[in-house]
C-alpha positions as CSV (number, residue, x, y, z in Angstrom):
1,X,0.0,0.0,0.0
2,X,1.5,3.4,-0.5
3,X,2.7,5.0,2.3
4,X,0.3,8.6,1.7
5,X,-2.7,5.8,2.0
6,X,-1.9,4.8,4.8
7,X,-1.3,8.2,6.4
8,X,-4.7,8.8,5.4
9,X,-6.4,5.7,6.6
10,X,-4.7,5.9,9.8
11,X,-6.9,9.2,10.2
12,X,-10.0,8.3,8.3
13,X,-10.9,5.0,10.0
14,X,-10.7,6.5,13.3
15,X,-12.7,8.9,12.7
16,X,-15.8,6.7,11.5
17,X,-16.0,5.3,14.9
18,X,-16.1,8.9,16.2
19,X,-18.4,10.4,13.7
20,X,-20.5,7.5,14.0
21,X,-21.0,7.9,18.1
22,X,-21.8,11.9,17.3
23,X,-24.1,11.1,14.8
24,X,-26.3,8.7,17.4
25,X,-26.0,11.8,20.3
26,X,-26.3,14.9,18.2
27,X,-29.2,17.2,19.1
28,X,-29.8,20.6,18.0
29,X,-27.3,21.7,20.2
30,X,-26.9,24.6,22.4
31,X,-28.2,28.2,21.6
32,X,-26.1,29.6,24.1
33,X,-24.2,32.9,22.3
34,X,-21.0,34.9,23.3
35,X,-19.9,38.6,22.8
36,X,-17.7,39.1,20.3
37,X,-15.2,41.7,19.5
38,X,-16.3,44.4,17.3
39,X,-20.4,43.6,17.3
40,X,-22.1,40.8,19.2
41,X,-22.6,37.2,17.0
42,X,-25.4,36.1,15.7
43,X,-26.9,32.9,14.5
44,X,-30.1,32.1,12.5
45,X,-31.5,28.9,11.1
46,X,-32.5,28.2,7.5
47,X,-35.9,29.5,7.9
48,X,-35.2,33.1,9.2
49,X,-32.4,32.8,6.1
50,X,-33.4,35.5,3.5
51,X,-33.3,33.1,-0.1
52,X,-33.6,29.6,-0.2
53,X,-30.8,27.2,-2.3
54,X,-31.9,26.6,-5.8
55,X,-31.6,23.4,-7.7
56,X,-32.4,22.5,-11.0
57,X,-36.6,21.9,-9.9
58,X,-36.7,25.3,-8.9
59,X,-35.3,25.1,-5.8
60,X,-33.4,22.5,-3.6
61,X,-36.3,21.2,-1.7
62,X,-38.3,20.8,-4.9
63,X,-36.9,18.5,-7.8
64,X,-33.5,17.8,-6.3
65,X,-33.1,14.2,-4.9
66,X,-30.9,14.0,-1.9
67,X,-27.8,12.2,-1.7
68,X,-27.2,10.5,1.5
69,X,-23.6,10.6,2.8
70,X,-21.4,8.7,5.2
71,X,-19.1,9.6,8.1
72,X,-16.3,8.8,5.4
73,X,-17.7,11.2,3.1
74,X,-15.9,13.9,5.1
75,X,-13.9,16.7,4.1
76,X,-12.9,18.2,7.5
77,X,-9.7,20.1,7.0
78,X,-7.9,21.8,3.5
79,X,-7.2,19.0,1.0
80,X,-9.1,16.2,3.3
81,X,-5.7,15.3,5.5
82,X,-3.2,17.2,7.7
83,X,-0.9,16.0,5.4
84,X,-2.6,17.8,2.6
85,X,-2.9,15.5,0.1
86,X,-5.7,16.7,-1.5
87,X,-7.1,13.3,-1.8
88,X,-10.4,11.1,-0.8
89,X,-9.2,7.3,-1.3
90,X,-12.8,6.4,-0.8
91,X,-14.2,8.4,-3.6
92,X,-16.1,6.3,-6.1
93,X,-15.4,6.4,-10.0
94,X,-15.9,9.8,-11.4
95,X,-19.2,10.2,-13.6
96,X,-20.3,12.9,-15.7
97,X,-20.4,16.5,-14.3
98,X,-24.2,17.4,-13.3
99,X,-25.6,20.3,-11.3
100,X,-27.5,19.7,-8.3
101,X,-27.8,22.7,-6.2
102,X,-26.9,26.3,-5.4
103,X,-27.2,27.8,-1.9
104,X,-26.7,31.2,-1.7
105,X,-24.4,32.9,1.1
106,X,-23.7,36.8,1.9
107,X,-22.4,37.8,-1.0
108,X,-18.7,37.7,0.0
109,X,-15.7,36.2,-1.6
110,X,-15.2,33.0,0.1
111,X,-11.0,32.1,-0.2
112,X,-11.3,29.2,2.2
113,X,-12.2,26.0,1.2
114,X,-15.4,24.4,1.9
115,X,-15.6,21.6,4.3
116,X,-17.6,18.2,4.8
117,X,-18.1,16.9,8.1
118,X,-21.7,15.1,9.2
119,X,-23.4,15.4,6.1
120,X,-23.1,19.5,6.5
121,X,-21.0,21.8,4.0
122,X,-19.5,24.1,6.0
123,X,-18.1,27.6,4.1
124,X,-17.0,30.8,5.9
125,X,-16.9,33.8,3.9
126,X,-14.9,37.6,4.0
127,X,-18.2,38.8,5.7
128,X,-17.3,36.5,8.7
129,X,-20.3,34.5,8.7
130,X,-20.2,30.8,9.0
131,X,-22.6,28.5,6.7
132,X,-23.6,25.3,7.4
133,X,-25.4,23.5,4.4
134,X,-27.1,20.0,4.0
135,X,-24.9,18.4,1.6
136,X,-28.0,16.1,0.5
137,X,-30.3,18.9,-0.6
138,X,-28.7,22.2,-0.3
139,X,-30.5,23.9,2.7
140,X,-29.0,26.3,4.9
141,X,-29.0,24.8,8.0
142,X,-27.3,27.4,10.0
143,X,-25.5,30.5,9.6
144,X,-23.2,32.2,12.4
145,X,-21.8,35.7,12.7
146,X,-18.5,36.3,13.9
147,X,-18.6,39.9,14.2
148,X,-18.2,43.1,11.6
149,X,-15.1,42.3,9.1
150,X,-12.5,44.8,8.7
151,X,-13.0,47.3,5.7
152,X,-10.1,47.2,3.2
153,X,-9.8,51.2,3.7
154,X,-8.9,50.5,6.9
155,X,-6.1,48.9,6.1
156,X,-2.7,50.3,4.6
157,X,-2.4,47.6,1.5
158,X,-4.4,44.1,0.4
159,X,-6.5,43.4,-2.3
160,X,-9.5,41.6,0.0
161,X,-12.2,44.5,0.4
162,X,-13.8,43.3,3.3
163,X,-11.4,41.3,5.3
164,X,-13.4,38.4,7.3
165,X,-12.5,34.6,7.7
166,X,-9.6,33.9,5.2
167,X,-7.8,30.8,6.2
168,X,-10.1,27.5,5.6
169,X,-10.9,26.7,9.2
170,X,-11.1,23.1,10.6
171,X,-13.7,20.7,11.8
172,X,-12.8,18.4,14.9
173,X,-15.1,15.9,14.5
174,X,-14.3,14.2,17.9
175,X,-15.8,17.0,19.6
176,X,-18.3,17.9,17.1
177,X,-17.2,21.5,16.6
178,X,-15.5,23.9,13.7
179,X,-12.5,25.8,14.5
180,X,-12.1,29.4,12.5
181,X,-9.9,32.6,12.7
182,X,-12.0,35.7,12.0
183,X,-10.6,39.2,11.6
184,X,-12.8,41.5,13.5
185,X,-13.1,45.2,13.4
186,X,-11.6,47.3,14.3
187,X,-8.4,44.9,13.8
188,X,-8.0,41.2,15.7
189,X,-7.5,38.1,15.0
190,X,-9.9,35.9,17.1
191,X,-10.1,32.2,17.1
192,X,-13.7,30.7,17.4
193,X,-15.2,26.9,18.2
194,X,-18.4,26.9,16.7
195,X,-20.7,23.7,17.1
196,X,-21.1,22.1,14.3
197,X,-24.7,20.6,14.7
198,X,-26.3,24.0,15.7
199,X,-23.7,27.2,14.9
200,X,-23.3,28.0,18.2
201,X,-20.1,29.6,19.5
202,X,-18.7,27.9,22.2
203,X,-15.7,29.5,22.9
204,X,-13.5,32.1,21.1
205,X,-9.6,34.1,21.8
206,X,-7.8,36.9,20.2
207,X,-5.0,34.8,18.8
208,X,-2.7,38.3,17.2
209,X,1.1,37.0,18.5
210,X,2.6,39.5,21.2
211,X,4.4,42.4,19.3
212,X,2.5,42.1,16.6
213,X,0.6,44.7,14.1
214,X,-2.4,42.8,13.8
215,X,-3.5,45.6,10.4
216,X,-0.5,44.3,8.7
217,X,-1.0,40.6,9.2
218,X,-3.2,38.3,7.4
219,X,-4.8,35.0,8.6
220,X,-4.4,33.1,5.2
221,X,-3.5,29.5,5.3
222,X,-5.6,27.0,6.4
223,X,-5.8,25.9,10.2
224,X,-4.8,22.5,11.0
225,X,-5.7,20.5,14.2
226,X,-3.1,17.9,16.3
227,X,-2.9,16.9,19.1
228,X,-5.5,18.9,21.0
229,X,-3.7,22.4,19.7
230,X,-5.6,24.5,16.8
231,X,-2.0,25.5,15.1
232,X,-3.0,29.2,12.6
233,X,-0.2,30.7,10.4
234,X,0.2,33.9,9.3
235,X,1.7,35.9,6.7
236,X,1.3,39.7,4.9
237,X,-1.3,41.6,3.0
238,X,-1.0,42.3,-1.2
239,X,1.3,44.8,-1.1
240,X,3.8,43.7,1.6
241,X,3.0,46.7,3.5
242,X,4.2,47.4,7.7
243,X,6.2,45.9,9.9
244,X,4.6,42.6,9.6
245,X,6.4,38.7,10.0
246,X,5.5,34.9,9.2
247,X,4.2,33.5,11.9
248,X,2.8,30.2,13.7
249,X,0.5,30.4,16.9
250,X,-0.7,27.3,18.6
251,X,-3.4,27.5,20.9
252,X,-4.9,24.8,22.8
253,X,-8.3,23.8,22.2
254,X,-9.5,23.2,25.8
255,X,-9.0,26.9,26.1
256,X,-5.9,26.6,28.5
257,X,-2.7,28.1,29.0
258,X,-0.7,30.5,27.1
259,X,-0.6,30.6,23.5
260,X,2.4,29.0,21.7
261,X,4.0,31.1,19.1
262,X,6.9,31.0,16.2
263,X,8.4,33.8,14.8
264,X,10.1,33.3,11.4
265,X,13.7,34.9,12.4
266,X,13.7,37.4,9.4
267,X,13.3,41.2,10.5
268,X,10.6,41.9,8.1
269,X,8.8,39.8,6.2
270,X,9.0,35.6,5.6
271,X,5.6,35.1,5.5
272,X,4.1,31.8,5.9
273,X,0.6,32.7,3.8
274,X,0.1,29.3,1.5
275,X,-3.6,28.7,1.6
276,X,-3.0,24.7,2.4
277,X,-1.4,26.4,5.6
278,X,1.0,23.8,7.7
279,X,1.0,20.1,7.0
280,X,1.6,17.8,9.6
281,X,2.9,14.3,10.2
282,X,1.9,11.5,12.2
283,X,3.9,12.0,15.4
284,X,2.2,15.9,14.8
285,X,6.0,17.7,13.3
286,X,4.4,20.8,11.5
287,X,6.0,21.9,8.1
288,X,5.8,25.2,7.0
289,X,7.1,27.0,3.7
290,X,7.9,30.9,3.8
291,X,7.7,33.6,1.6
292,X,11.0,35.4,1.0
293,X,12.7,37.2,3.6
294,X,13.7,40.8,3.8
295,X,17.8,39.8,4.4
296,X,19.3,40.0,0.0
297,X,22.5,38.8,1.7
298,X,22.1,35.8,4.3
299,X,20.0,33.1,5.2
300,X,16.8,34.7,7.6
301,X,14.0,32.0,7.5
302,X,13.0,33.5,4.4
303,X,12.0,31.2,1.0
304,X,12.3,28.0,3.4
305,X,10.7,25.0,4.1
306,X,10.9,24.9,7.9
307,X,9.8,21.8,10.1
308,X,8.3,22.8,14.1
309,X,7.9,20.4,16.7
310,X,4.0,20.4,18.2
311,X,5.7,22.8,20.7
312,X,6.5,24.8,17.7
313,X,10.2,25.1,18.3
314,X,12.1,25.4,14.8
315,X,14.2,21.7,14.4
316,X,15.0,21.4,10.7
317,X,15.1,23.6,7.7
318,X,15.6,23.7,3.8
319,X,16.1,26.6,1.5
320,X,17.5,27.1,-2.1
321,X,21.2,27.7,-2.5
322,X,19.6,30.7,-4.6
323,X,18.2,32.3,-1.3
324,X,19.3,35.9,-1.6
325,X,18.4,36.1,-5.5
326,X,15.0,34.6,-3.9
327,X,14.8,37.5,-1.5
328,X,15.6,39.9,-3.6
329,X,13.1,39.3,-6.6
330,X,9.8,38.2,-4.3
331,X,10.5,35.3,-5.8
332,X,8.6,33.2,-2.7
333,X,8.8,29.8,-2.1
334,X,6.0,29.6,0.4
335,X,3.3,30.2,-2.7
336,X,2.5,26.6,-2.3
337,X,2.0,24.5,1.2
338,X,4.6,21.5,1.9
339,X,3.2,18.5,0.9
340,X,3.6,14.7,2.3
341,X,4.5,12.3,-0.4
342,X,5.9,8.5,-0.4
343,X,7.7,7.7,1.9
344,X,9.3,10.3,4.4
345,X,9.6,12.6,2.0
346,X,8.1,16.5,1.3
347,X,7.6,18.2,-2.3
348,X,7.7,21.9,-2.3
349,X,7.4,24.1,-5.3
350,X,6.8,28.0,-5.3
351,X,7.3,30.8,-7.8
352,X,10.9,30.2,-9.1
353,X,8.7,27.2,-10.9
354,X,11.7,24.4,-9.8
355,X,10.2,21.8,-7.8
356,X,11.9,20.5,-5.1
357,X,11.8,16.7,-3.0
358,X,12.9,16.6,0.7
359,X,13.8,14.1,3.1
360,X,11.7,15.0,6.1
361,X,13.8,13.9,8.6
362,X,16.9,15.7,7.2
363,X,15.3,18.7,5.2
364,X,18.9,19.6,3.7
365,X,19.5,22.7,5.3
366,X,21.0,25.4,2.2
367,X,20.9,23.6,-1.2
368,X,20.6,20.2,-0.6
369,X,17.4,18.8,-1.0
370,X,17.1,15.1,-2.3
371,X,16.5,16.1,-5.8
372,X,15.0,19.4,-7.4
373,X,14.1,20.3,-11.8
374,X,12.1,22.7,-13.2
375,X,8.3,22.0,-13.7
376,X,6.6,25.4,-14.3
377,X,7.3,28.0,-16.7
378,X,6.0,31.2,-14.3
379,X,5.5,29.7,-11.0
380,X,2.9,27.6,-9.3
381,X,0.4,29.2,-6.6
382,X,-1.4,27.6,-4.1
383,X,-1.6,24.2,-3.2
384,X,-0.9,20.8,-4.9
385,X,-2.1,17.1,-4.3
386,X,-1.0,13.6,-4.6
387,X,-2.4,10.0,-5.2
388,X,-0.5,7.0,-5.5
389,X,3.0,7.8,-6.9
390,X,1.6,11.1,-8.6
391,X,1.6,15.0,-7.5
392,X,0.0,17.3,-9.4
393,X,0.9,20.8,-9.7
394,X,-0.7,24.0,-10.3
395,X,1.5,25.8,-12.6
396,X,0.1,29.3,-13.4
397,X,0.1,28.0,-17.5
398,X,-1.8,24.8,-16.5
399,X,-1.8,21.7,-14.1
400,X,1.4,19.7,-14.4
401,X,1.5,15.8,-13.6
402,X,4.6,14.3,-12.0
403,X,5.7,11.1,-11.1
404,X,7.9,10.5,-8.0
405,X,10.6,7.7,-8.8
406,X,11.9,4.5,-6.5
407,X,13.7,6.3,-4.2
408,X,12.6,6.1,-0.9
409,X,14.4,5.7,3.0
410,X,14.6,2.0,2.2
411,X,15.9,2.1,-1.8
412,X,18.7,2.6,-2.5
413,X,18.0,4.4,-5.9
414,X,18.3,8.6,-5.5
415,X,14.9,10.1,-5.4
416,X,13.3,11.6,-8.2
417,X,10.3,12.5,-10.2
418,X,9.9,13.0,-13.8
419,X,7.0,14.7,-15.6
420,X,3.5,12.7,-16.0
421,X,1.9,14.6,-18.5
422,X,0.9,18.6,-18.8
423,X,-2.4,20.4,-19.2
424,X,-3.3,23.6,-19.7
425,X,-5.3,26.6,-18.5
426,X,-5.0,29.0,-15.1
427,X,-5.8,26.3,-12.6
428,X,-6.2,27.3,-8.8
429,X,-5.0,24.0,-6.3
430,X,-6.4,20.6,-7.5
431,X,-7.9,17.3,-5.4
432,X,-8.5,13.9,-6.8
433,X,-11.2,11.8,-6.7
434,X,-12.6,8.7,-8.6
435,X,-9.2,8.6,-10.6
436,X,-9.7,12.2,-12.0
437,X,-8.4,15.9,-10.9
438,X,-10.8,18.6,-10.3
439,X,-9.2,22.4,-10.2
440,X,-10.8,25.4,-11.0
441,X,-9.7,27.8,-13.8
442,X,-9.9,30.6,-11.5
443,X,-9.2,33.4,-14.9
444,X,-12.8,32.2,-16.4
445,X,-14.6,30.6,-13.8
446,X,-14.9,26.9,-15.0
447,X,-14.8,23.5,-12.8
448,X,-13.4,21.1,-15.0
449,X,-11.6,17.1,-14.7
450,X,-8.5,15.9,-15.9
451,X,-7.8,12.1,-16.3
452,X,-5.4,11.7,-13.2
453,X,-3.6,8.8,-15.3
454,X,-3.4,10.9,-18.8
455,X,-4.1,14.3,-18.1
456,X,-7.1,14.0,-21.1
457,X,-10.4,15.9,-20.6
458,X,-12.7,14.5,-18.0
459,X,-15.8,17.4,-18.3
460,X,-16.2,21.3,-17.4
461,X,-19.2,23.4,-16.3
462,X,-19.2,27.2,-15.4
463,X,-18.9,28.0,-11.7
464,X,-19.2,31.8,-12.1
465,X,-16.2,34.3,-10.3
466,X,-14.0,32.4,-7.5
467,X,-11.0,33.9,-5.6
468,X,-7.2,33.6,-6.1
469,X,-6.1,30.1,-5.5
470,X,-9.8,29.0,-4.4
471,X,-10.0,24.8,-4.3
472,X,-12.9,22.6,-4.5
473,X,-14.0,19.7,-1.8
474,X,-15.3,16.6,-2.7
475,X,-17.6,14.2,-0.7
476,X,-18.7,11.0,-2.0
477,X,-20.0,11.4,-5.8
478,X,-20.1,15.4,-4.8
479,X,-17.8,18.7,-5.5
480,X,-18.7,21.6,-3.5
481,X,-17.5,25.0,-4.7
482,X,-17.8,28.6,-3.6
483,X,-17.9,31.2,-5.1
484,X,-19.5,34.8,-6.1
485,X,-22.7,33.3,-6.8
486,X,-22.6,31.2,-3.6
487,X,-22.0,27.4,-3.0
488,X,-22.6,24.9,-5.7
489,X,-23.1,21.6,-5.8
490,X,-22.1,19.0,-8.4
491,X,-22.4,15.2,-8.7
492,X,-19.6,13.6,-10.8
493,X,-17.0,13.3,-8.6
């Protein structure tokens, strides 16, 4: 079995029993609401919603047939696993694209990626509201307020006019709840557990690091959830305006003690802003990759792929022996996430285009990484994914296919990985399902498959306007996608 199967089936399988015990005790939940920073919260159900979800019967409750779905339909973090794979090994054969439903949302850009957990959809949007949608029919079941978003005027650079929930959050499906950074006027960063079965907010913490300028931050990669800590990273706004600097908080998610925090050691800059955020590895090691640093002479954490211990405390590092030329042209190589592949090893690509393999337990420090070629012509933004031997690249003139070779910690052939097959268009980060890759052309709007094996043509329907970098989520036979026009449903996955 490959190894990235069994990282995933080590989570999944778990997490049927635990999903399965929520679904037998779940009630409507508690109603109870807390004050929030910059306006109180507030939570509605579907019928105090104004709109209902369309579907192709003139609405989703009329002419749409419900599909059920499984505890191991879930999608509860970005790209289904902490280790980012952007894969759901128990997706069935893909079918042809069909439209089942649209729910409509606040009207918002959504950059976060949607998630699955209990047969709910779960999107969070710049207006810092929180949706929760029956995946079956496309009703609102909730929606959740976390308090007034921060006006892009009120900020000194960005291009996100209003500035809400960024970062995909995370759903812990052991305790039933969805962890999500909001940023709140008139300027913080607050963490919030929302239940999941009801919307409402159980707990919530300014999470802005000591010494920081919360205005020049942004909260853009996705959470991720180990080992009872809610680990958020941040990075800078479009513009690379302020003082601001990549960091890492941890916070625990029983609400105690102090918040754990790492600093990238660059005096300006080294953002860690990669919407797949940190991935993490089974004994819960975070990796990180950083935008470039503000040093055009010496190694400062910039352009680096940079592996924490849970405490967060830095214990391994890799950068390109190219670092200053790096620093110097915002050439960054934290535009992608680190991703787990084979055996032990990471695969990082950012703007240069040159794709790099890792060892994870010896990252290579400056220049020696297990084996590195370039794969894009103009860079590669966002996140990738992996099935089987293959990662698949979002290369800003189309998705790009490799193949990793034999080399692994037991072979003793080097490393490698040679290119699969190339497609075209302006892709934003791919998953895989069914044996075919799903990505967004984010320049015209389309959802559309790609044969995972050949790369040929597997369907394409219009989606309308979506964000920089934005990434469907699959469940089952379904894609979910949000967008300007709200969240859509497709079957065909």
């Amino acid at each position: 079995m490959n190894p990235m199967y069994r990282y995933v089936t080590r989570r999944v399988l778990p997490s049927l029993i635990g999903l399965a015990l929520l679904l037998a005790g779940c009630g409507s939940g508690h109603s109870g609401m807390a004050s929030t920073p910059g306006g109180a919260p507030r939570m509605s159900t579907s019928g105090a919603l104004p709109g209902a979800p369309t579907g192709s019967g003139g609405g989703a409750g009329a002419g749409t047939t419900p599909i059920l779905q499984s505890p191991g339909d879930n999608w509860p973090t970005y790209h289904h696993d902490l280790a980012r794979s952007g894969t759901d090994p128990l997706a069935p054969p893909a079918g042809s694209l069909v439209s089942r439903w649209t729910a409509h949302l606040d009207g918002a850009a959504v950059y976060a990626e949607p998630l699955v957990g209990n047969g709910l959809v779960v999107v969070a949007t710049e207006g810092n509201d929180v949706f929760a949608v029956q995946g079956g029919t496309g009703r609102v079941r909730w929606r959740t307020s976390l308090g007034q978003p921060v006006s892009g005027g009120a900020l000194p650079c960005g291009d996100i006019d209003p500035s809400g929930v960024t970062g995909t959050p995370v759903i812990d499906q052991a305790t039933g709840s969805i962890w999500v950074v909001a940023f709140v006027k008139p300027g913080h960063h607050v963490l919030y557990q929302v239940d999941l079965a009801s919307g409402a907010i159980r707990s919530q913490r300014r999470v802005d690091p000591a010494g920081s300028t919360p205005l020049v931050e942004q909260q853009r990669g996705a959470l991720a959830l180990s080992q009872g800590r809610v680990y958020i990273p941040f990075g800078g706004l479009y513009g690379d305006c302020g003082n601001y600097h990549g960091y890492v908080v941890g916070a625990a998610a029983d609400g105690t003690g102090p918040l754990g925090v790492y600093q990238v050691p660059s005096q300006r800059e080294g953002a860690i802003w990669a919407p797949s955020g940190p991935a993490v590895d089974p004994v819960g090691n975070l990796y990180v990759a950083t935008g470039n640093g503000s040093s055009s002479s010496s190694y400062d954490g910039g352009d680096s792929v940079i592996r924490l211990s849970p405490a967060l405390m830095p214990t391994d590092y890799f950068t390109p022996s190219d670092i200053a030329q790096l620093n110097a042209n915002d050439a960054d190589l934290g535009s992608t996430g680190p991703l787990l592949v084979g055996d032990g090893q990471v695969f990082q690509i950012g703007k240069s285009g040159i794709g790099y393999l890792l060892d994870a337990a010896h990252l290579g420090g400056i220049g020696h990484p297990l084996y590195s070629t370039p794969v894009c012509q103009g860079g590669a933004y966002g996140a990738d994914a992996t099935s089987g031997s293959l990662v698949v690249v979002p290369c800003t003139t189309g998705l790009v296919a490799l193949r990793l070779g034999p080399g692994s910690a037991s072979v003793a052939a080097e490393p490698t990985f040679t290119v699969a097959w190339r497609g075209s268009g302006h892709p934003g980060a791919p998953v895989v399902a069914g044996g075919v890759v799903w990505a967004l052309d984010t320049y015209h709007g389309y959802l559309y498959g790609s044969d995972l094996a050949t790369g040929a043509t597997h369907g394409r329907v219009h989606v309308g306007q979506v964000a920089h970098f934005a990434t469907p989520a699959v469940s089952g036979s379904s894609i979910y996608v949000a967008g300007s026009g709200g969240l859509l449903a497709f079957s065909g996955a």
